[in-house]
VOPAGU-2260 file (C-alpha; in pm, 1 decimal, decimal comma):
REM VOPAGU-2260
SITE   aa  ch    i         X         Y         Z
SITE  UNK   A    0   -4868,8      74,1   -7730,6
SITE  UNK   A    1   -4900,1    -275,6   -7582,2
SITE  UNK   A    2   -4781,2    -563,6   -7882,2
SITE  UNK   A    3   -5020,0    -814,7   -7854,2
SITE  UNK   A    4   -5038,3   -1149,2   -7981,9
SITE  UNK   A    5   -5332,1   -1352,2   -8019,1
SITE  UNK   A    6   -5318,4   -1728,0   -7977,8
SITE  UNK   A    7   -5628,2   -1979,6   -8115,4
SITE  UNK   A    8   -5669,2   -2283,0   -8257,6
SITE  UNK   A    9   -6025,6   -2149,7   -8402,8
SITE  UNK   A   10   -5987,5   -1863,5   -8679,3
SITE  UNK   A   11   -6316,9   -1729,9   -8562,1
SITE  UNK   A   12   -6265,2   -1715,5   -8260,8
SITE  UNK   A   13   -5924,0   -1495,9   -8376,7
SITE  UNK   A   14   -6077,4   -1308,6   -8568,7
SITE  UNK   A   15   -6351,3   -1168,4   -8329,5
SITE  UNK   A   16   -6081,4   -1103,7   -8124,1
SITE  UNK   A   17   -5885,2    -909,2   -8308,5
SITE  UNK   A   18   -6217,8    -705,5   -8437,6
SITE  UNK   A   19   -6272,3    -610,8   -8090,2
SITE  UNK   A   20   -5925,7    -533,6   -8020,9
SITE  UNK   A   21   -5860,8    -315,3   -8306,2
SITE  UNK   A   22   -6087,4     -67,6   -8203,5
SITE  UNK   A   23   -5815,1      -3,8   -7869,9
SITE  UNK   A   24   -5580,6     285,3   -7971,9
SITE  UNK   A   25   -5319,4     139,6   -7700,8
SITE  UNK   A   26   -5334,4    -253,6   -7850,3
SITE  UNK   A   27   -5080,4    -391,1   -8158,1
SITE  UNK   A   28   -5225,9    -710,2   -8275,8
SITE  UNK   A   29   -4847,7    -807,2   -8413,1
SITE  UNK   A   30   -4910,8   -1167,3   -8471,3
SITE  UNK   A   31   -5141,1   -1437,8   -8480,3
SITE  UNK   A   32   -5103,1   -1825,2   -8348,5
SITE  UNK   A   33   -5273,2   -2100,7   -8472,9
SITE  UNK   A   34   -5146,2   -2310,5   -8178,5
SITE  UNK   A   35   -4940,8   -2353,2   -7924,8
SITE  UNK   A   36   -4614,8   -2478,8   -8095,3
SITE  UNK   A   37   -4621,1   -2124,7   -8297,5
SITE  UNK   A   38   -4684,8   -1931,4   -8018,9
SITE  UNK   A   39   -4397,4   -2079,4   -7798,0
SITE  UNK   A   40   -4180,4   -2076,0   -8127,0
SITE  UNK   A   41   -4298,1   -1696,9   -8167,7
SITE  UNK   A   42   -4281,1   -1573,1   -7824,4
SITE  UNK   A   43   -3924,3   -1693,3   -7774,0
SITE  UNK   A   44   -3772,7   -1468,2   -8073,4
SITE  UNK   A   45   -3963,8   -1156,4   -8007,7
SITE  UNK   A   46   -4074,9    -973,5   -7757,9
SITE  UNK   A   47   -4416,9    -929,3   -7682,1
SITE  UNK   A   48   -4652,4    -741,3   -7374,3
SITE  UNK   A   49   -4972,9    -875,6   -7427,7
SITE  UNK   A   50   -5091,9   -1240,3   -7505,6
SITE  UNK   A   51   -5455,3   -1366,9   -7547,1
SITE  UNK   A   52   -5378,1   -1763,5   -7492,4
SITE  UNK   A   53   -5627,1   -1999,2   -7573,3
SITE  UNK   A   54   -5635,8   -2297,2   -7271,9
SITE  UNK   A   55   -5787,5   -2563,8   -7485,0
SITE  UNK   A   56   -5574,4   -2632,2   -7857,2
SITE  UNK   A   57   -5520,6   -2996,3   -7954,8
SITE  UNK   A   58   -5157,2   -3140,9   -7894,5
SITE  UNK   A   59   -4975,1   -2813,8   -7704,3
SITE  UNK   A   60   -5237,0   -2627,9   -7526,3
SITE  UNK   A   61   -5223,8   -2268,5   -7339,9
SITE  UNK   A   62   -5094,8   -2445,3   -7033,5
SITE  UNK   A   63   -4833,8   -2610,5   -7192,4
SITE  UNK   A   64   -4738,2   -2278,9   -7362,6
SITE  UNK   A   65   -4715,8   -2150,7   -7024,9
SITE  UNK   A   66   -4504,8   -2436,6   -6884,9
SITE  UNK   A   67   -4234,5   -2365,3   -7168,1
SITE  UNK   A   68   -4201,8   -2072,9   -7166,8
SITE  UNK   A   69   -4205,8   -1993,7   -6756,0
SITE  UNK   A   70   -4474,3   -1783,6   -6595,3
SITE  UNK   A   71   -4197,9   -1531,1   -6515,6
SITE  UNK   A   72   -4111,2   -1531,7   -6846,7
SITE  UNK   A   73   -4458,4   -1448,3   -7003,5
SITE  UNK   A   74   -4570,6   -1127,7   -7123,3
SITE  UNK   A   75   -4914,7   -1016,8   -7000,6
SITE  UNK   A   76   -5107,6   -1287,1   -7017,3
SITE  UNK   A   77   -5522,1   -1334,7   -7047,1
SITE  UNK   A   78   -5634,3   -1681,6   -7122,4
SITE  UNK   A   79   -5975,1   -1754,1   -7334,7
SITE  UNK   A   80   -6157,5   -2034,1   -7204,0
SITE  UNK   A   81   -6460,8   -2181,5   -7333,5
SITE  UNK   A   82   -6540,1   -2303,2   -6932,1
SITE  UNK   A   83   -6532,7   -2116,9   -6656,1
SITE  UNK   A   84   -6308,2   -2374,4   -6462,7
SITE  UNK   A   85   -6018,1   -2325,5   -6636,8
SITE  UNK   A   86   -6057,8   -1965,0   -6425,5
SITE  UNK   A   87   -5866,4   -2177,0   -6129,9
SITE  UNK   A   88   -5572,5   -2264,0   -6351,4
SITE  UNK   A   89   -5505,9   -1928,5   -6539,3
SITE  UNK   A   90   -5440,8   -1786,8   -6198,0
SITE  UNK   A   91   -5260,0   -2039,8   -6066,8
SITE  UNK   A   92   -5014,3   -1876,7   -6356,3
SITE  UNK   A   93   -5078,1   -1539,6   -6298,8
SITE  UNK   A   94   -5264,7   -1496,4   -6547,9
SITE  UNK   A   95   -5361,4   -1133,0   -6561,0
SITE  UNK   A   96   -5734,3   -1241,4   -6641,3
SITE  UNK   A   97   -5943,5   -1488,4   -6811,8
SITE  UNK   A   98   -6260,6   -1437,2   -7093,2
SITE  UNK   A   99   -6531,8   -1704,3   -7170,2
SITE  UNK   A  100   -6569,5   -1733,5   -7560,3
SITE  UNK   A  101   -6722,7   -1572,0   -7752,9
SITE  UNK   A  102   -6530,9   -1293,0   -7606,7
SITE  UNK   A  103   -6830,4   -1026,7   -7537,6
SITE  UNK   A  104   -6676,9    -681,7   -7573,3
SITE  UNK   A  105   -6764,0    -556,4   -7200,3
SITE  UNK   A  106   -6549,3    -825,3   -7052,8
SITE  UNK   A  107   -6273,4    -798,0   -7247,7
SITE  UNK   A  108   -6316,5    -415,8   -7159,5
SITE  UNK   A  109   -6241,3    -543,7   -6827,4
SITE  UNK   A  110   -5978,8    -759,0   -6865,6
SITE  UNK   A  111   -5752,1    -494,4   -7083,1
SITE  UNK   A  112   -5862,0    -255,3   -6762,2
SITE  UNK   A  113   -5650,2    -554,0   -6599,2
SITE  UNK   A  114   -5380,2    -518,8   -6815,3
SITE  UNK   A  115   -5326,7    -139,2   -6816,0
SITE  UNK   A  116   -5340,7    -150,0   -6448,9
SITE  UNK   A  117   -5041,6    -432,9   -6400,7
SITE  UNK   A  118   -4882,2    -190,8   -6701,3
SITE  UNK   A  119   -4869,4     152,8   -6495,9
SITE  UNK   A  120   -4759,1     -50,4   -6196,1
SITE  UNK   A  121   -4460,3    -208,2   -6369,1
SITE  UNK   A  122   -4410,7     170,8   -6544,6
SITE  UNK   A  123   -4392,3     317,4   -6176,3
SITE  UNK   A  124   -4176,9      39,0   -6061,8
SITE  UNK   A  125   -3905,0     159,7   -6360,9
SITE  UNK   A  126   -3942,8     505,0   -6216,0
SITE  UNK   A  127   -3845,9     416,2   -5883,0
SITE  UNK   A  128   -3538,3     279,5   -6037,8
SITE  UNK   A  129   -3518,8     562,5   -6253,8
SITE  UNK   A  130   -3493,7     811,1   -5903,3
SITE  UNK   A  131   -3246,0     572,0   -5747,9
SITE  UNK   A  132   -3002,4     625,0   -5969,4
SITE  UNK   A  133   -3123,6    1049,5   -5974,2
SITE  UNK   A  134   -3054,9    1041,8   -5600,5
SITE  UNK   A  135   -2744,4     859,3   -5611,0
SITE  UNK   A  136   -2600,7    1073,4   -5849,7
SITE  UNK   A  137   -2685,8    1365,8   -5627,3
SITE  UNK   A  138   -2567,6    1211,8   -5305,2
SITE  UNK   A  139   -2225,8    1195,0   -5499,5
SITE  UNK   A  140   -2232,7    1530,9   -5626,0
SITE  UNK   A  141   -2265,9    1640,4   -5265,2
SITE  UNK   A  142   -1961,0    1475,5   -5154,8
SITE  UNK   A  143   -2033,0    1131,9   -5097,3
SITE  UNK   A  144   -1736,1     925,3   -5154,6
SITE  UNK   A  145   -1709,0     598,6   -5328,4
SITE  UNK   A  146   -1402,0     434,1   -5338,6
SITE  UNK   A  147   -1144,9     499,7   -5580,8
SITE  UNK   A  148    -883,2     191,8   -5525,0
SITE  UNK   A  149    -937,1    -134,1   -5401,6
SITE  UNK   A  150    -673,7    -329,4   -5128,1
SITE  UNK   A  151    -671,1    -690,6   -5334,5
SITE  UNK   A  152    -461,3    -981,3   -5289,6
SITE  UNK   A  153    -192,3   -1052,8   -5585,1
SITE  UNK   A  154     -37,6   -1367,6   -5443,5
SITE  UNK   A  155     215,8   -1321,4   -5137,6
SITE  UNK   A  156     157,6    -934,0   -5183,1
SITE  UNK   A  157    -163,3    -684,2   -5179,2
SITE  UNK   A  158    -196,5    -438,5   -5373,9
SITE  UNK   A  159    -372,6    -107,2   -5440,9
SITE  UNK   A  160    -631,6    -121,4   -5767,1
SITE  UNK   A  161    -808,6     151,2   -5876,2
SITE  UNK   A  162   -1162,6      99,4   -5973,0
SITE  UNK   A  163   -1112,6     247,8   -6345,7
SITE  UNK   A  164    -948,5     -62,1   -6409,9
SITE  UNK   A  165   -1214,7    -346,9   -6354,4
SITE  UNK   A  166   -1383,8    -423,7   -6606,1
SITE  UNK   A  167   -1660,8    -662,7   -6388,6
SITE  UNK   A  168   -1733,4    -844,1   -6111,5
SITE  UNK   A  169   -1768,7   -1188,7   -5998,6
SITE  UNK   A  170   -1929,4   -1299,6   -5687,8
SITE  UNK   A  171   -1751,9   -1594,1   -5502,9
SITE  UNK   A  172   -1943,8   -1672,9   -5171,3
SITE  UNK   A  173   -1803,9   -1451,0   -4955,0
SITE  UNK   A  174   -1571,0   -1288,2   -5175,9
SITE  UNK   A  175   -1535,0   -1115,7   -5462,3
SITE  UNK   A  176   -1322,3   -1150,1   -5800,8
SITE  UNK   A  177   -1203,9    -835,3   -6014,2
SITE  UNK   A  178   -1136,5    -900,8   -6340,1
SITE  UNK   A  179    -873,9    -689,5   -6484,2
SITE  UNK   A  180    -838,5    -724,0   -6851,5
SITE  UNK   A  181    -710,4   -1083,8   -6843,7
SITE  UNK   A  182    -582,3   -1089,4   -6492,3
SITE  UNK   A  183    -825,4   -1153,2   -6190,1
SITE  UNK   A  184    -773,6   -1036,0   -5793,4
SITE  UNK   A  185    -995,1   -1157,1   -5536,8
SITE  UNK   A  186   -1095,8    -921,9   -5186,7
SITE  UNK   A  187   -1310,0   -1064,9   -4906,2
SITE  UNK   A  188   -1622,0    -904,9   -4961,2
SITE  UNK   A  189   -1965,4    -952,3   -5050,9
SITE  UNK   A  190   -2063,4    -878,0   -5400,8
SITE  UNK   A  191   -2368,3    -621,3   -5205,9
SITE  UNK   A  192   -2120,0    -483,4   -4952,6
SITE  UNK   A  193   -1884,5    -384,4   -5259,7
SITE  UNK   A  194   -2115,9    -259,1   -5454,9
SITE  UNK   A  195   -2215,2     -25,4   -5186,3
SITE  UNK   A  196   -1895,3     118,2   -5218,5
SITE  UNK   A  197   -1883,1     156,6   -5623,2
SITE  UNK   A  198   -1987,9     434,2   -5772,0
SITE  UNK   A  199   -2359,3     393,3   -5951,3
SITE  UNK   A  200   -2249,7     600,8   -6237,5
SITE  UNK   A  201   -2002,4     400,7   -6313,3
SITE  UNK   A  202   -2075,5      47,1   -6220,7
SITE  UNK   A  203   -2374,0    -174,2   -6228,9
SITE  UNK   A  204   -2536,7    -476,5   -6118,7
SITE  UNK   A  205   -2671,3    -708,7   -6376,4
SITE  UNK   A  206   -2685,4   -1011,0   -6166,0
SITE  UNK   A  207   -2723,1   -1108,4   -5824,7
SITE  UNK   A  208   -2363,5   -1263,8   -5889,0
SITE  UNK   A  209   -2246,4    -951,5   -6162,9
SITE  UNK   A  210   -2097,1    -619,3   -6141,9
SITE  UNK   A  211   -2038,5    -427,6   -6484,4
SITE  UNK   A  212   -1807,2    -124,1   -6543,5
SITE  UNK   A  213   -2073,3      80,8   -6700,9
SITE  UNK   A  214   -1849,9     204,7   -7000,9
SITE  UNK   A  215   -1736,5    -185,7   -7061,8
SITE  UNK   A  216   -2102,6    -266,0   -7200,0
SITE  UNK   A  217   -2084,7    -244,9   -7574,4
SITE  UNK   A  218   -2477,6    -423,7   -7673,2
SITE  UNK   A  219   -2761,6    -639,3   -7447,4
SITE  UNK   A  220   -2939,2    -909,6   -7553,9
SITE  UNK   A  221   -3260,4    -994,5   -7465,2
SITE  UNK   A  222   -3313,7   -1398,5   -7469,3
SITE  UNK   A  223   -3729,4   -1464,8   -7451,9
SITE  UNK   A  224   -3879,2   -1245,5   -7214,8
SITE  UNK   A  225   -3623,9   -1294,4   -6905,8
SITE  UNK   A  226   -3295,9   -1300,7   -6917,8
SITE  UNK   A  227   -3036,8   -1214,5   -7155,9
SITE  UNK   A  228   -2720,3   -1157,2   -7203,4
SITE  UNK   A  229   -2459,5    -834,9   -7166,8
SITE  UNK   A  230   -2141,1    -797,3   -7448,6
SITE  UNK   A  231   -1847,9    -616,9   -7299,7
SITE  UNK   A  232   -1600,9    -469,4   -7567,5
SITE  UNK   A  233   -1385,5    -725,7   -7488,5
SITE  UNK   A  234   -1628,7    -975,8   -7623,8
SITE  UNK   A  235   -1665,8   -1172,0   -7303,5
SITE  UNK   A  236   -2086,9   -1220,4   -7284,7
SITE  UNK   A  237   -2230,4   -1234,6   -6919,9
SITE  UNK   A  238   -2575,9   -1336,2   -6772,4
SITE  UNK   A  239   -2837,3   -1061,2   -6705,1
SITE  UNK   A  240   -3140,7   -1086,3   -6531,5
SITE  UNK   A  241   -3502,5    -955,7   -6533,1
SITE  UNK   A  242   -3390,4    -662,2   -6294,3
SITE  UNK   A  243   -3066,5    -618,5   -6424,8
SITE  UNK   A  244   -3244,0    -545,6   -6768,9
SITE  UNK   A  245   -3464,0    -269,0   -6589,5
SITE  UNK   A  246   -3179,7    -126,6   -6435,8
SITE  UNK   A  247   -2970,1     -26,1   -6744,2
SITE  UNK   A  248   -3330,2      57,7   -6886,6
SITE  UNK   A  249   -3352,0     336,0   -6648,4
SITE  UNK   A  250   -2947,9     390,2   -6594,6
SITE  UNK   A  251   -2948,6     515,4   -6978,6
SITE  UNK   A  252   -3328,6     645,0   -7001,1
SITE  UNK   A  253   -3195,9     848,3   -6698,8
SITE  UNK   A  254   -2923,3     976,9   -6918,6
């Protein structure tokens, strides 16, 4: 079921919209805009897969929509246009699609065809992440070995650390800082050649610049549709990205 919000200035022109749209199985129409200050004000508090944006709205139009909120940051996104050269700039976005109003009911067929499409492709993307983590949890089960204890520096003296006792990881140009409950160790290494050597069942990247210990994550957030933000038990909240979000998606839907 893909939420959908529809965004339009003109209540006619929502409410052929959502006519046509009810008759979909697969479509939620969750909310309703009547401009583009709602919609940005809506689509930052929940989270949303599908969005029919009107371009042309007095005072905040689609576009500017777009521009707060981020094209990365957007759910699906099909703009209606009442001229075909606004075509240009809704896929300068990536806009999935665009539909002249009135909306005829063939080409909004198409565009949800569109839609469904970029949907199974982002689905089969979270599979392949989904049979990364299977096959690394075979690999290990057939011997490979991930490191148990860590050589780190603890001022004039280096010491042995083992792994159960980071709770995350910090990436520092060329090195690497372990946190340690409320002591820290640095080790010259790169945050991608150490986690090469961590156990995926145990720790995970959130960040390009993060390593969790799995069993430190007590909740997620999810700021807007990007990035958000991971609680460890000890309270301490660290950045997550778009990736990182799919990858403890499919570390605990692989569970």
């Amino acid at each position: 079921m893909l939420r959908t919000v529809i965004v339009d200035d003109e209540i006619l022109a929502r409410d052929l919209l959502r006519t046509l749209l009810i008759a979909h199985a697969d479509i939620d129409v969750v909310a309703e805009c009547r401009n583009g200050a709602e919609a940005i004000d809506y689509l930052k508090q929940h989270s949303v897969d599908l969005l029919f944006l009107d371009v042309e709205m007095p005072k905040v139009s689609g576009l500017d929509v777009v521009r707060e909120i981020g094209p990365a940051h957007l759910p699906y996104t099909v703009f209606t246009t009442a001229f075909h050269e606004y075509a240009v700039s809704a896929f300068e976005v990536h806009a999935v699609d665009y539909v002249t109003k009135p909306v005829e009911e063939q080409r909004l067929e198409l565009a949800l065809s569109r839609v469904r499409e970029r949907h199974r492709a982002k689905a089969a993307a979270l599979t392949q992440e989904q049979i990364k983590h299977m096959l690394a949890a075979l690999s290990n089960k057939a011997g490979q070995a991930y490191a148990d204890r860590l050589l780190v520096k603890d001022g004039p003296r280096e010491i042995l650390l083992p792994v159960e006792h980071i709770d995350w990881i910090e990436a520092a140009e060329y090195y690497c800082c372990l946190h340690v409950g409320g002591q820290s160790y640095m080790i010259r290494e790169t945050v991608t050649d150490l986690e090469s050597r961590l156990d995926p069942q145990k720790f995970l990247r959130i960040h390009r610049s993060t390593i969790v210990r799995i069993d430190q994550i007590k909740e997620v957030f999810r700021e807007g549709q990007g990035e958000g933000a991971v609680v460890l038990r000890t309270g301490l909240a660290l950045k997550i990205s778009r990736s990182g979000r799919q990858r403890i998606h499919a570390r605990f839907l692989f569970e």
